[in-house]
C-alpha angles and dihedrals in degrees: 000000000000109000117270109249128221146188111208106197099218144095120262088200102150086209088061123120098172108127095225102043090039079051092054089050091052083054107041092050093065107039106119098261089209093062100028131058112200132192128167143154137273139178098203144347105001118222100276081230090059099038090051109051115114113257087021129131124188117200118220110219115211108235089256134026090036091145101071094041088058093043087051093061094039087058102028092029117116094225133133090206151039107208127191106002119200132208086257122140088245089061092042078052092050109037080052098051100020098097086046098041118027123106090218156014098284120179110221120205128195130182132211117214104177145026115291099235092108094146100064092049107079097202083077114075129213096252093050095064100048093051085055087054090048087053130018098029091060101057124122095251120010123206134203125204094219138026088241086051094054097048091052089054092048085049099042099046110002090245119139124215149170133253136244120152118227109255138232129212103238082187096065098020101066149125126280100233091203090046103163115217126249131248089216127027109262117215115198129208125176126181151084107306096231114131083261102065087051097227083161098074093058094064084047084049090052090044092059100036104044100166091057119074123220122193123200124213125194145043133257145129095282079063099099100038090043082045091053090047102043089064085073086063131063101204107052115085109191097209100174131210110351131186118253098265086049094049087049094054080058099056087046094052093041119095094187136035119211125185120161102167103134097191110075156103116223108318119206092214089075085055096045091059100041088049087051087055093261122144107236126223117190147130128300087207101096092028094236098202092201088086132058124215115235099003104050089019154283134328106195123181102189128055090240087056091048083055100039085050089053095053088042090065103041087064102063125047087180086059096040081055097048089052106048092046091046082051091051088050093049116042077052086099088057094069119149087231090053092043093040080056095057099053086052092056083052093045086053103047095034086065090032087057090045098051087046086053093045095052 
């Protein structure tokens, strides 16, 4: 059988921290090369995983006009699929003109990654939404990364799709097994610093715990306001956007990891940490199911609850332990390669359905 081929819309830029396009590297990397053909797009410098796997091209975009270089490929291209399709005005271009244009029968996959409430959460703007209406939602199978996600795709717009969970690499992602203690608790977020995500309330968290430190990774509009306030405090360190080893250096120095962002679908920085031996808190609101209430963590709902779980476990070393090792276990099953094994078994079935229905 020739190998499937695939477009990935997404940039390989090894420089990249985007969640979705760093979770189709993660993908692309290990498809099996001698069944499936990738290309995909970069602006710079490609991940050297992804750039060097074998039966993989990687398509330079010039710096302006990238549009109709990437429209070129979604309508001249010889794949079989279109996978993850983004709300991007190339796909809006595509999905409009693809059953009067294309040269062939051609299976488009888009993934949701979130719930589908986008109208009552103002980061995302009006035209935004409806880009992602005009793209992803039209394409031919849909895919949520969490069964929460997926129910609040059928409520919000009566559209069924399947499941497959984002991954984690448990290679990178691990313990350090001389791990010193620390002198204070550390308490670990990462994550874009929008309302949404509540880095607020880690400052509120610092502010009532003072012999405990908490350490903030990642960039976003609140920075220079959670910056202005943290000066008041003298336990919380702001440390911005990190690459991924030294994202990594931060999980494995963390005792705790706090994440009270209410508005998601299934974030892999939840994975990352509890692969990494951390306790998770986190909010009971989109159900992630990549934490256990009560054995790799805690699910809150209200802000009291966030605050009572973190002095709860500040208090036990043995439980911090438990958890941490119960998080590792279990996030086990959300393995890039297990999840990378899944989307091959889709590839496979999304052209052997089009050939049935060509024939």
């Amino acid at each position: 059988m020739p190998a499937v081929k695939i477009l990935v819309e997404s940039l390989a830029d090894e420089d990249l921290t985007n969640a979705q396009m760093v979770n189709a590297r993660e993908i692309i990397r290990r498809l099996d090369p001698e069944r499936f053909h990738v290309s995909t797009f970069a602006h710079g410098a490609a991940d050297p995983a992804v750039s060097k796997r074998p039966n993989t091209r990687v398509v330079l975009l010039p710096a302006r006009r990238q549009t109709p270089r990437i429209l070129a490929r979604f309508f001249l291209g010889d794949h079989d699929i279109l996978f993850y399709v983004k709300a991007s005005p190339a796909s809006r271009w595509y999905m409009s003109g693809r059953k009067t244009w294309e040269r062939k029968r051609r299976v488009s996959i888009g993934t949701i990654e979130s719930q589908s409430n986008w109208r009552s959460e103002p980061s995302i703007s009006a035209e935004n939404i409806a880009l992602i209406e005009q793209t992803v939602l039209r394409c031919d199978r849909l895919f949520s990364n969490s069964s929460a996600v997926r129910r609040s795709l059928e409520k919000e717009y009566g559209i069924g799709s399947e499941v497959v969970p984002t991954g984690v690499d448990t290679q990178f992602f691990s313990p350090d097994a001389n791990k010193a203690p620390n002198q204070r608790l550390r308490v670990l977020f990462v994550g874009a610093l929008r309302p949404f995500k509540g880095p607020d309330l880690i400052l509120e968290a610092a502010a009532r715990c003072p012999g405990m430190e908490f350490v903030m990774v990642g960039d976003g509009p609140m920075r220079e306001a959670l910056q202005t306030r943290s000066v008041q405090l003298c336990n919380v360190r702001l440390l911005g956007t990190l690459n991924r080893n030294e994202l990594r250096d931060e999980y494995r120095r963390a005792d705790v990891f706090l994440f009270p962002s209410r508005w998601e679908g299934s974030p892999k920085v939840i994975m990352e940490a509890a692969a990494c031996g951390l306790p998770v808190i986190a909010r009971r609101d989109y159900e992630p199911e990549t934490v256990i209430d009560g054995e790799t963590g805690f699910l809150v709902g209200e802000d009291e609850e966030l605050y009572t779980s973190v002095m709860l476990l500040a208090q036990s070393a043995a439980l911090r332990a438990r958890m941490g090792r119960a998080g590792r276990a279990h996030v086990a099953k959300f393995d890039w390669d297990n999840i990378a094994r899944q989307w091959e078994q889709i590839f496979l079935e999304s052209v052997a359905n089009t050939k049935r229905a060509l024939d």
